[in-house]
DRENVEXDO-697589 format. One record per residue (C-alpha): residue in one letter; residue number from 1; x, z, y. Coordinates in steps of 0.02 Angstrom, whole numbers. Layout:
<rs>
R/rest/nr/px/pz/py
R/A/NUM/X/Z/Y
...
</rs>
This chain:
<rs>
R/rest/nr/px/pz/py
R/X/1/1452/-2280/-7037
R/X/2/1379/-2260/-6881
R/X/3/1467/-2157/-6760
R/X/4/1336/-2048/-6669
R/X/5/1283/-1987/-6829
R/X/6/1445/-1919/-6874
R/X/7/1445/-1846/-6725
R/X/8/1286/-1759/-6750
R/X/9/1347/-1686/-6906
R/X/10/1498/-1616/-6869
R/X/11/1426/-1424/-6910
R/X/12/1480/-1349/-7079
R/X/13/1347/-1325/-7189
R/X/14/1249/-1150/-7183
R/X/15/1327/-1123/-6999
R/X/16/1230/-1135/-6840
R/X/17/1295/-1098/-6685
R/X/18/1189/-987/-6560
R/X/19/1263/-970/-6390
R/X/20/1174/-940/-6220
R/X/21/1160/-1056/-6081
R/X/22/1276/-1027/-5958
R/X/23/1322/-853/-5858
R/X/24/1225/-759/-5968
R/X/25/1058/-842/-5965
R/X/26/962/-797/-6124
R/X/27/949/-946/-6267
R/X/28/769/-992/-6318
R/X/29/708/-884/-6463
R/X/30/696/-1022/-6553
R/X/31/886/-1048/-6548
R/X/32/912/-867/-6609
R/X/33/831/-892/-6767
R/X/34/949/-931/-6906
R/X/35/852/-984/-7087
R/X/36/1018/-950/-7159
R/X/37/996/-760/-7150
R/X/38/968/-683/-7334
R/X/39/968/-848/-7435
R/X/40/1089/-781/-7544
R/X/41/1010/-624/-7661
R/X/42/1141/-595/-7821
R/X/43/982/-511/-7923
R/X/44/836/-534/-7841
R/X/45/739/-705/-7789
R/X/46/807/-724/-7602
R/X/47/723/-767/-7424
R/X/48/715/-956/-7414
R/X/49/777/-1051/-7268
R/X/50/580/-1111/-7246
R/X/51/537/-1262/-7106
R/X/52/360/-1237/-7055
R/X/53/268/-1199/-6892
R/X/54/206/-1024/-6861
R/X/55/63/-980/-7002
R/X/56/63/-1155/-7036
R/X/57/-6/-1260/-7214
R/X/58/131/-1366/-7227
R/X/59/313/-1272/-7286
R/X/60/475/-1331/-7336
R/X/61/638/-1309/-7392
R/X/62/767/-1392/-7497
R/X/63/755/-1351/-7665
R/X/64/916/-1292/-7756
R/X/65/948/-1180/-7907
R/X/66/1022/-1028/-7782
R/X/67/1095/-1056/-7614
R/X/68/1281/-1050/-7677
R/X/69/1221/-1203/-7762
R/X/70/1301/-1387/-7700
R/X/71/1114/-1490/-7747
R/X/72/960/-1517/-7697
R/X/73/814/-1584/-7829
R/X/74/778/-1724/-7695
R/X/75/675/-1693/-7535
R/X/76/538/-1574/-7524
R/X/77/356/-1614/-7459
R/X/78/257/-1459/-7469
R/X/79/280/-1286/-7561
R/X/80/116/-1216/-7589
R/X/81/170/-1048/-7604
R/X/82/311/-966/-7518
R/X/83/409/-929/-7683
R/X/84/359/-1107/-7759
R/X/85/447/-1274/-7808
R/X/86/374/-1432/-7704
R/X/87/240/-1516/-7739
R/X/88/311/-1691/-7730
R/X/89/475/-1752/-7705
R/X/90/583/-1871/-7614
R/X/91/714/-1982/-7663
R/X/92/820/-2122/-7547
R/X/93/915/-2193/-7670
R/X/94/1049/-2336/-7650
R/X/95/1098/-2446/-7806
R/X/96/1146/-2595/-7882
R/X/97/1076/-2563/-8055
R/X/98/879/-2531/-8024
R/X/99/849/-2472/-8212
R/X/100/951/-2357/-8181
R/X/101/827/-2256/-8073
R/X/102/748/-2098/-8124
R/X/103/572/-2028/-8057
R/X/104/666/-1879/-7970
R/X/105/855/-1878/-7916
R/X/106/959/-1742/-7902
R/X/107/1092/-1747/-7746
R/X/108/1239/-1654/-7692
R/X/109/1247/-1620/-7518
R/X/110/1338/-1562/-7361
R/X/111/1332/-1534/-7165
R/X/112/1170/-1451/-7181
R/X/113/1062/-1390/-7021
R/X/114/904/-1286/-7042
R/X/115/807/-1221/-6893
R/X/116/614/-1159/-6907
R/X/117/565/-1336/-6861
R/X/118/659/-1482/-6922
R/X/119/807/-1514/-7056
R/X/120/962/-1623/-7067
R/X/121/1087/-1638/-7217
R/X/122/1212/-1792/-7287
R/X/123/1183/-1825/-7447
R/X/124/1350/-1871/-7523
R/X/125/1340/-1970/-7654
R/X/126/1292/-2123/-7537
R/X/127/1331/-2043/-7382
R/X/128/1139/-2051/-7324
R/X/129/1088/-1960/-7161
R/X/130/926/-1869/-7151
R/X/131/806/-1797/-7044
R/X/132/663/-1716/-7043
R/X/133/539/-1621/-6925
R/X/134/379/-1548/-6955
R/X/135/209/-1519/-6887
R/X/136/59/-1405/-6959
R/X/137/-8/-1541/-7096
R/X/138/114/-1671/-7081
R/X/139/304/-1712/-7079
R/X/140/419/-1840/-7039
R/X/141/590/-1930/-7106
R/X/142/705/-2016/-7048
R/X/143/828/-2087/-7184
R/X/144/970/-2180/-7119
R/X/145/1068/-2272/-7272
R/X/146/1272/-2310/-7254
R/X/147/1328/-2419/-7396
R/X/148/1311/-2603/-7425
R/X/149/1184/-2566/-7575
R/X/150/1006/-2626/-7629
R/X/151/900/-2477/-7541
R/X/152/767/-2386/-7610
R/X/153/632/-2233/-7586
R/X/154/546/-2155/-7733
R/X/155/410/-2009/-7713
R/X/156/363/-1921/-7898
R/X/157/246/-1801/-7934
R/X/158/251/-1680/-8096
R/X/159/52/-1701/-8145
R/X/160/-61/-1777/-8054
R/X/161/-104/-1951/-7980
R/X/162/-3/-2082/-7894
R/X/163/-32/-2261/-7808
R/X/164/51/-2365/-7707
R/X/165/-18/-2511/-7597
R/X/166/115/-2608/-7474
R/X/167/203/-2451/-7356
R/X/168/76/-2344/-7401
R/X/169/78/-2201/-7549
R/X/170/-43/-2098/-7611
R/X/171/-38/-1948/-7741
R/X/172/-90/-1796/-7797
R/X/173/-24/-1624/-7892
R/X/174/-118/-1519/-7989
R/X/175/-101/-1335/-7954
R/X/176/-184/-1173/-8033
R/X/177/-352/-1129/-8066
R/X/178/-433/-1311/-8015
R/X/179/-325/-1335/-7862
R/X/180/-241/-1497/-7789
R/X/181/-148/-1523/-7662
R/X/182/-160/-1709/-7593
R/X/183/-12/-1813/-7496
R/X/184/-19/-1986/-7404
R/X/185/128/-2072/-7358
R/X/186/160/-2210/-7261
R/X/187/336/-2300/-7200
R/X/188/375/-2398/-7057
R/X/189/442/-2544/-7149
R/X/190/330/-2647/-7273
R/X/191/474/-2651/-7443
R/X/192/498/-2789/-7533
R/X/193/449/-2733/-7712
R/X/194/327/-2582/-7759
R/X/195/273/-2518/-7922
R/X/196/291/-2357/-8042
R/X/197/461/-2335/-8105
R/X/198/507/-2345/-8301
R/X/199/641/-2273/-8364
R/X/200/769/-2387/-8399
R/X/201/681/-2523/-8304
R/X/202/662/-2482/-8126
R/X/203/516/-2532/-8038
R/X/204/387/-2609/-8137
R/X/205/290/-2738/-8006
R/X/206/159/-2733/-8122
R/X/207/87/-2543/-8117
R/X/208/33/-2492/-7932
R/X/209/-22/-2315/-8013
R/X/210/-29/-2201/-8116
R/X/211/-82/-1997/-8193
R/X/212/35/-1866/-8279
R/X/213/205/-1864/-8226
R/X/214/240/-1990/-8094
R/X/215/395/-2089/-7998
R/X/216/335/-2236/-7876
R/X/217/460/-2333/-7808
R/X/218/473/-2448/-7633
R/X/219/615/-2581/-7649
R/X/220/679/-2629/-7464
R/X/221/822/-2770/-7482
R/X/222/1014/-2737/-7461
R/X/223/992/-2752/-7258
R/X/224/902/-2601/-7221
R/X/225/996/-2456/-7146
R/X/226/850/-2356/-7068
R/X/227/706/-2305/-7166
R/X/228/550/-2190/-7041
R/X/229/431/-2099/-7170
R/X/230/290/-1986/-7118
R/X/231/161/-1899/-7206
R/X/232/11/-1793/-7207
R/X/233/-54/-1661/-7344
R/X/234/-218/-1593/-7399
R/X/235/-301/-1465/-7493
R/X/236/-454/-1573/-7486
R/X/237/-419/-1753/-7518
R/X/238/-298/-1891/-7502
R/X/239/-433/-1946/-7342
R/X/240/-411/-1799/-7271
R/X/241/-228/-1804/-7295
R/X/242/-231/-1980/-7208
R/X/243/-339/-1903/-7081
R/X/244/-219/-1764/-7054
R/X/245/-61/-1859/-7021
R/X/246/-144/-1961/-6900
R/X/247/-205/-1828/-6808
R/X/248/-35/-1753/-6785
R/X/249/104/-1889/-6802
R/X/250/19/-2068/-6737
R/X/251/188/-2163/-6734
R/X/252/335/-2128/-6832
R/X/253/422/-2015/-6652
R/X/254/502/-1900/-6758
R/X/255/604/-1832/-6581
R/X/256/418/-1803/-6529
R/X/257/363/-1706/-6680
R/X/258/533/-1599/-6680
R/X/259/465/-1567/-6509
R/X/260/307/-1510/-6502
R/X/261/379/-1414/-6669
R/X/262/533/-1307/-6549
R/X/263/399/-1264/-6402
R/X/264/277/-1209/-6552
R/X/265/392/-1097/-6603
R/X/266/469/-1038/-6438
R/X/267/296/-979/-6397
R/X/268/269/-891/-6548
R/X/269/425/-796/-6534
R/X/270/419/-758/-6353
R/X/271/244/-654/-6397
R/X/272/381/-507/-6392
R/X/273/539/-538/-6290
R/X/274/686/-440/-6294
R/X/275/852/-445/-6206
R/X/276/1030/-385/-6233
R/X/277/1214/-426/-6227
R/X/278/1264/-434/-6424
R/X/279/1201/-620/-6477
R/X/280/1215/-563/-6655
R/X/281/1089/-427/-6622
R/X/282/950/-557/-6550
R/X/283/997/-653/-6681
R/X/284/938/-527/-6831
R/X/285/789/-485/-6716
R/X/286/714/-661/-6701
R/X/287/771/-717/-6878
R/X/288/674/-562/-6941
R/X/289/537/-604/-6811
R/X/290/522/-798/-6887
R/X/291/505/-736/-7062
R/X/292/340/-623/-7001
R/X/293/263/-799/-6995
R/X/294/298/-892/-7141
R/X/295/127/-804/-7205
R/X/296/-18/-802/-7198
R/X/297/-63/-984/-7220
R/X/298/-197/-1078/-7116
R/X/299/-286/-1216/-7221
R/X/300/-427/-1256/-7100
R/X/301/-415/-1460/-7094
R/X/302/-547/-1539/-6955
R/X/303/-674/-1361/-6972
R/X/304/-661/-1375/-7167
R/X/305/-566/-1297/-7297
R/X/306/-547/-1293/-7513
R/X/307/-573/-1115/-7567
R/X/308/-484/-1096/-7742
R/X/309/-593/-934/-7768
R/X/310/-740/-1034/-7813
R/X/311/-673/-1205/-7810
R/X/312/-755/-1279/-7673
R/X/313/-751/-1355/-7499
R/X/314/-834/-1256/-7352
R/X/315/-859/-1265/-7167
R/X/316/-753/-1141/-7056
R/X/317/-882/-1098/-6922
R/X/318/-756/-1088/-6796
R/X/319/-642/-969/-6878
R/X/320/-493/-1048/-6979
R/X/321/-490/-977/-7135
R/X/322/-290/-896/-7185
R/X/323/-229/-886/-7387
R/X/324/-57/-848/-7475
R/X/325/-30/-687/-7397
R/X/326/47/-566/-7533
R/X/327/-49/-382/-7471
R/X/328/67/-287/-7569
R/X/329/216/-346/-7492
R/X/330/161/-360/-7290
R/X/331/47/-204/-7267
R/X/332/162/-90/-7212
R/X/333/247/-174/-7056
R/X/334/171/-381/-7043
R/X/335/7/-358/-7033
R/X/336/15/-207/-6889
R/X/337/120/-305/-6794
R/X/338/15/-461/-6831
R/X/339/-131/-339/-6742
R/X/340/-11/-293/-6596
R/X/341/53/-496/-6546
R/X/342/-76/-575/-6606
R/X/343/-240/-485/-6621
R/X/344/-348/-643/-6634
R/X/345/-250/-719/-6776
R/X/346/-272/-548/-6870
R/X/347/-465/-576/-6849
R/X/348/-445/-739/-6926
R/X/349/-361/-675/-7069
R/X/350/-452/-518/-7095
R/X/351/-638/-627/-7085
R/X/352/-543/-763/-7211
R/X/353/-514/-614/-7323
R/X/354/-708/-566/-7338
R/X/355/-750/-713/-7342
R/X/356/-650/-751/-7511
R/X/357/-759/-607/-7579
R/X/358/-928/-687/-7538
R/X/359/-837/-836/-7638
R/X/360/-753/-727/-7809
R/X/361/-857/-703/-7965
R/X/362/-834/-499/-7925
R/X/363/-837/-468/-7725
R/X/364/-691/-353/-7726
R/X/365/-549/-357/-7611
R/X/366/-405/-469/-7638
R/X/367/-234/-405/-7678
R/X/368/-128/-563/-7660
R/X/369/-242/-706/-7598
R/X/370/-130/-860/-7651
R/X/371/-181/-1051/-7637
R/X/372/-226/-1060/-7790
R/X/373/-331/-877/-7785
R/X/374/-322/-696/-7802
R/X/375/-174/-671/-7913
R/X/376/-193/-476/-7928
R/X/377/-3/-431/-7934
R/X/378/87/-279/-7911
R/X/379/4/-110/-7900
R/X/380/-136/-41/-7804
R/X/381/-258/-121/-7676
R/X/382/-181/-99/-7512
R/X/383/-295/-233/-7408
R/X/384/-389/-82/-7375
R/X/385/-266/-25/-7244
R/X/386/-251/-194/-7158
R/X/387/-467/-144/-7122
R/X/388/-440/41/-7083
R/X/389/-246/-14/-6985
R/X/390/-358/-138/-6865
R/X/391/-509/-67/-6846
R/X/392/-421/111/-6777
R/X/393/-342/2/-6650
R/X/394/-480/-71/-6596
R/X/395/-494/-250/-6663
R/X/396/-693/-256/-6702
R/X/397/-710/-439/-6732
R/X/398/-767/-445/-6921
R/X/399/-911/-328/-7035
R/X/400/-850/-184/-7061
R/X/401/-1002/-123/-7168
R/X/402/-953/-263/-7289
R/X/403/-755/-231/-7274
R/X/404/-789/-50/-7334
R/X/405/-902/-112/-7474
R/X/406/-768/-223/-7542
R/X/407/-633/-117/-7534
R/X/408/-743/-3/-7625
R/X/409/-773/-105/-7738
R/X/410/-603/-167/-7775
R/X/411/-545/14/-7789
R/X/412/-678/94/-7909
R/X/413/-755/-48/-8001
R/X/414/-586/-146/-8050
R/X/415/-473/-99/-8143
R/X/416/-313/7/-8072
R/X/417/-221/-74/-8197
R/X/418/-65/-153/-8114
R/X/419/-58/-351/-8106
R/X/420/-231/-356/-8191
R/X/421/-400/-415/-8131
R/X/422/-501/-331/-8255
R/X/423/-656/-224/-8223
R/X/424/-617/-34/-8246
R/X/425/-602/42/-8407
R/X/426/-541/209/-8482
R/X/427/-390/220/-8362
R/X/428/-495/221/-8228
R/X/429/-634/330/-8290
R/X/430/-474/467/-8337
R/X/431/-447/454/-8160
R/X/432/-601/483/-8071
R/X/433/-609/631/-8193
R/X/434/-430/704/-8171
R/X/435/-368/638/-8021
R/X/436/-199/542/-8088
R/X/437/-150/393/-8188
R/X/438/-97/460/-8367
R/X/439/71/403/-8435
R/X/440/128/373/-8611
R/X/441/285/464/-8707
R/X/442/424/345/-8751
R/X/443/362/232/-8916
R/X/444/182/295/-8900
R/X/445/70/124/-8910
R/X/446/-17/66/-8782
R/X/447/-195/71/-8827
R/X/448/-275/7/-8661
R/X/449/-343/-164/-8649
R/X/450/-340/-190/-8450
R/X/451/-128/-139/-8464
R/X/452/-37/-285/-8431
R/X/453/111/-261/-8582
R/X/454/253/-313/-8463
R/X/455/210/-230/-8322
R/X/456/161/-58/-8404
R/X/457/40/81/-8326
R/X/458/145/115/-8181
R/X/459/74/277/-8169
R/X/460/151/369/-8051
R/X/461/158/229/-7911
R/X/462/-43/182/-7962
R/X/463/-111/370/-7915
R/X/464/26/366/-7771
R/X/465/-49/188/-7714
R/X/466/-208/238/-7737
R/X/467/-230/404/-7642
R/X/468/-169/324/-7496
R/X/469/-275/185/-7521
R/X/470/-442/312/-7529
R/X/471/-379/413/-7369
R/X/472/-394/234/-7281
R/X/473/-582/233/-7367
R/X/474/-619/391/-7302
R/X/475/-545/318/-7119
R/X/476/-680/182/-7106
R/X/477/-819/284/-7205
R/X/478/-768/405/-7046
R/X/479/-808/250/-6938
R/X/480/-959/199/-7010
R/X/481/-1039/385/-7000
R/X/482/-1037/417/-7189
R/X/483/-971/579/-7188
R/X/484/-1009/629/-7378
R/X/485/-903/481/-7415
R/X/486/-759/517/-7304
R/X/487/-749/691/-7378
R/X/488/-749/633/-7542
R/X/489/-627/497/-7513
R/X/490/-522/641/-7408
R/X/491/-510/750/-7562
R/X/492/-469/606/-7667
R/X/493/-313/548/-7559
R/X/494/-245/726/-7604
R/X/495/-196/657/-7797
R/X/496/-26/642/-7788
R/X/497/-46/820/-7800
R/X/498/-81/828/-7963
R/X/499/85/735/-8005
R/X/500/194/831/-7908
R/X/501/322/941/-8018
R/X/502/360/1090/-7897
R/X/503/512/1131/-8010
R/X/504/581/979/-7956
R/X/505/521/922/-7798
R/X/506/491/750/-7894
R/X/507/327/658/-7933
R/X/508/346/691/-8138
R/X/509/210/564/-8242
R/X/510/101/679/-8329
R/X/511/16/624/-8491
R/X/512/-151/643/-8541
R/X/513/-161/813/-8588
R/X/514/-107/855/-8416
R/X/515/79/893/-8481
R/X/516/222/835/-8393
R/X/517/342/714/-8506
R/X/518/500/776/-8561
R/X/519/629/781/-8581
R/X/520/626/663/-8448
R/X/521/770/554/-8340
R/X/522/720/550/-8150
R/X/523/837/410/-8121
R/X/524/842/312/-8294
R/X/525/680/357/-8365
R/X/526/545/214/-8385
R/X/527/629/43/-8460
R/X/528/643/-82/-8355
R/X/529/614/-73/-8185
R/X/530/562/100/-8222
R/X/531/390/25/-8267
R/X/532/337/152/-8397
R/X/533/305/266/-8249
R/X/534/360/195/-8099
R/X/535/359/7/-8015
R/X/536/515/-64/-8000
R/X/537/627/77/-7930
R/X/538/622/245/-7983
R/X/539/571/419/-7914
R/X/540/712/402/-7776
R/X/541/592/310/-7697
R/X/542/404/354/-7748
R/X/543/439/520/-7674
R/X/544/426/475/-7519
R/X/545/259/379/-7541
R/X/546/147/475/-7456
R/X/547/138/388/-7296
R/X/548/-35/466/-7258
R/X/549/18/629/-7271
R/X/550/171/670/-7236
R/X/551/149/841/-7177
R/X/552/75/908/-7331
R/X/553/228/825/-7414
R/X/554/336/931/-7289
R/X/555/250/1097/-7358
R/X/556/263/1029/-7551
R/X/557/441/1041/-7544
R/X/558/460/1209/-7459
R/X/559/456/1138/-7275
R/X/560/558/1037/-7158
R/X/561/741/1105/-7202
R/X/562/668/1082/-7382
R/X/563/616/907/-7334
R/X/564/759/852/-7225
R/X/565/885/899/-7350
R/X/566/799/792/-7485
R/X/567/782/642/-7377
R/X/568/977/652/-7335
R/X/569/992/660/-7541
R/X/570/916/533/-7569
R/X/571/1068/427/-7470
R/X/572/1204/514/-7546
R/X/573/1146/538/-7722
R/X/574/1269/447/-7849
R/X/575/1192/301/-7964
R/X/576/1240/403/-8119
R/X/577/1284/248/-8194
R/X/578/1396/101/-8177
R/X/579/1328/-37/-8049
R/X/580/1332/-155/-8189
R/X/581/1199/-30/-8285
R/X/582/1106/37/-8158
R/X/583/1075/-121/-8101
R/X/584/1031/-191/-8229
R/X/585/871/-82/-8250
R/X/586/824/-46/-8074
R/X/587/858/-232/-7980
R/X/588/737/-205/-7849
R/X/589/839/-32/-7810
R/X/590/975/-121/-7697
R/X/591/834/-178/-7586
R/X/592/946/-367/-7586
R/X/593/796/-467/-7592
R/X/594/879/-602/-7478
</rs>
């Protein structure tokens, strides 16, 4: 075994050790960013320990059934969406029995090292050494093999295309809603054998492709100890992939790549610096800082990109054009502080945004713009904020005539419906008329189309959602002189009024007869996830959800000692339940997401 290497993997897995320089000089921010940080979530799906460049197409991370876990399902080679498997995987295999070899291995591994731009890990069943660096759409290996063995690399795919000619690979993955994502590989060493691998047979010499399920395999003689494999992807085409990796990794450097990849992300982070004598405190500020970049995700390749909301490839113009960037989760703090560090990027992102409504079959707003399209999760439509949030401070680089039209649009024409896509039906028509979301009494049947049955009405956090969402209409209607507008929108932003249960301080769902439902549970209430009325937790937390307003709040619940004294409830009040059963139903209530 060689002896550098052990050397260079003497860390213990999931530990990385941030120090500064010497008499006090500051580390790079890079070198305060530990991956590690919330990969462990005991309910909910956790933060992964993603490798990518800031905003960047290409993202990995080693794929493993929870972070306690001792495997990985092979190397990764792009995720497509931050809380997706990858695309295509990697496998250095050593063996003496070739039909023994499977279209995806599973490995267990140890002395792991993740930092923003590059990876290293042993695999230990053959003790084989890898490493791995990154660049915006392309990667690099290196795979350096230990045991006298018969060495091999196989790449599979789960359905799409594959091929292999000589050192070169090329492949493809379907995706959602007509979207591929495209990978060409090439290695530094021509192998010895190449085909698609059989089950039970190995490599078959005689197929060099093939569609569905896939497993190629490169044979490269029992002498080989050092295997360089680098790659480029595409949302475009396998060319395009081949363009890309040449563009950004022409010769398998991967020291060069891991590089360029560290001062990317040193001046990313440096865009706000901050200094201090506690090394654990920079350490959760630039971890936390890292994560604000994972998305959006910039897909421009060469001035072009493959829109999945009508299925096609366009020019840029000039302006790269952002996806996968989950509104409902990264209004509140990413995308103001996106506005603050980085106001041009923001730009980008809000003009990619309008532009994927000249491109839908209904031009309304996007709620969670994914690869693969406008998913329409969660409640609400809060990309309205993001418009009113930027334009307030100033950033008028995109139309905001057009902005207000399709947040209009996406408000009053579709449906309010949580995680549904639908145009707007009775729901919605109940509440233009009456100014809340109506809720049902336990076992009444649901009777409305656009409801999506797991997710439920969601009532109270819909007309919550919503009346902020309309005071941020009335914002830019204020910008755009339509003053009619903004006092309509104004009035409407008042709604969680007519939810609010001044008996109880609480917002209490209300059903369609404009009676409260009782008897009623303000902690329990609502199935699971408090659905029935809520989203996820329960009126512990929607009562604070008035962000717009917060001084009318103040005088709804008597005034500020009022106020104050149910804010410091709200910390000390007792589950009511065991753990085990409150947690049970309300998950999302411990906030351990990661």
């Amino acid at each position: 075994m060689n002896t550098l290497y052990k050397l260079f993997f003497t860390a213990c897995m999931g530990i990385t050790c941030f120090s500064c320089t010497q008499q006090g000089e500051q580390a790079d921010p890079v070198d305060l960013v530990n991956p590690y940080m919330g990969n462990i979530s005991h309910l909910l799906v956790p933060a992964y320990p993603t490798i990518h460049l800031p905003n960047s197409m290409l993202r990995v991370y080693p794929e493993r059934d929870d972070y306690t876990s001792d495997q990985i399902k092979g190397l990764p080679l792009i995720v497509t969406s931050h809380r997706g498997c990858s695309a295509f995987k990697l496998s250095p295999v050593q063996t003496t029995h070739p039909e023994e070899l499977q279209k995806t291995h599973t490995f267990t591994y140890d002395n792991e090292e993740i930092k923003p731009y590059g990876y290293q890990v042993i695999l230990d069943e053959k003790e084989t050494y890898i490493k791995y660096a990154v660049s915006h759409q392309a990667g690099i290996y290196e795979i350096n093999y230990t045991r006298d063995e018969p060495v091999y690399l196989i790449l599979s795919t789960d359905d799409g295309y594959a091929k292999v000619e000589g050192n070169k690979l090329y492949a493809s993955q379907k995706l959602a809603n007509n979207t591929q994502v495209y990978i060409y590989v090439e290695t530094d060493k021509q192998p010895l054998k190449t085909g698609n691998i059989t089950e039970g047979k190995g490599i078959d010499e005689n197929t060099k492709e093939q569609n569905g399920r896939s497993g190629l395999g490169l044979y490269f003689g029992d002498n080989t100890t050092t295997i360089r494999l680098k790659y480029g992807i595409s949302f475009i085409s396998i060319d395009q992939a081949a363009k890309n990796m040449h563009r950004e990794i022409p010769d398998f450097n991967l020291a060069k790549v891991e590089k360029k990849g560290r001062e990317c992300w040193n001046k990313a982070l440096r865009k706000i610096e901050v200094k201090g004598n506690d090394t654990n405190d920079l350490i959760v500020f630039y971890s936390s800082l890292y994560r604000t970049f994972e998305r959006p995700v910039r897909i421009s390749e060469d001035g072009h990109y493959f829109s999945a909301f009508d299925g096609k490839v366009h020019k840029d113009e000039g302006i790269p054009f952002y996806t996968d960037d989950w509104i409902w989760d990264s209004y509140r703090a990413a995308h103001p502080l996106r506005l603050l560090i980085d106001p041009t990027v923001h730009s980008h992102v809000i003009n990619s945004l309008l532009r994927m409504t000249d491109q839908m079959e209904q031009p309304w707003m996007p709620t969670f713009p994914e690869i693969t399209g406008d998913s329409r999760r969660m409640n609400s439509n809060h990309g309205v904020s993001l418009i009113a949030d930027a334009y307030a401070k100033g950033l008028t680089t995109f139309d905001l005539a057009k902005a207000y039209t399709v947040c209009k649009k996406g408000i009053q024409e579709k449906t309010l419906a949580p995680w549904s896509g639908a145009p707007a039906g009775w729901l919605d028509d109940f509440y233009k008329k009456h100014g809340y979301i109506p809720a049902l009494h336990p076992g009444e049947e649901e009777t409305v189309p656009e409801v999506y049955i797991h997710e439920k009405r969601q009532p109270i956090a819909v007309t919550l959602g919503t009346a902020y969402d309309e005071w941020c209409l009335a914002q830019i209607a204020s910008y755009l002189g339509k003053q009619e507008e903004k006092q309509f929108f104004l009035k409407q932003s008042y709604n969680y009024r007519h939810v609010y249960n001044p008996d109880t301080h609480f917002f209490h769902p209300k059903d369609k007869n404009g009676q409260f439902i009782e008897p009623f549970n303000y902690k329990f209430s609502g199935g699971q996830g408090a659905r029935d009325y809520y989203g996820e937790n329960n009126v512990c937390i929607y009562r604070w959800d008035v962000p717009h307003n917060v001084a009318d709040l103040i005088q709804l619940m008597g005034g500020a000692e009022a106020f104050e004294a149910n804010l410091e409830q709200t910390f000390r009040e007792p589950l009511g339940r065991s753990k085990f059963d409150f947690y049970h139903q309300l998950p999302d209530h411990t906030g351990n997401v990661g």
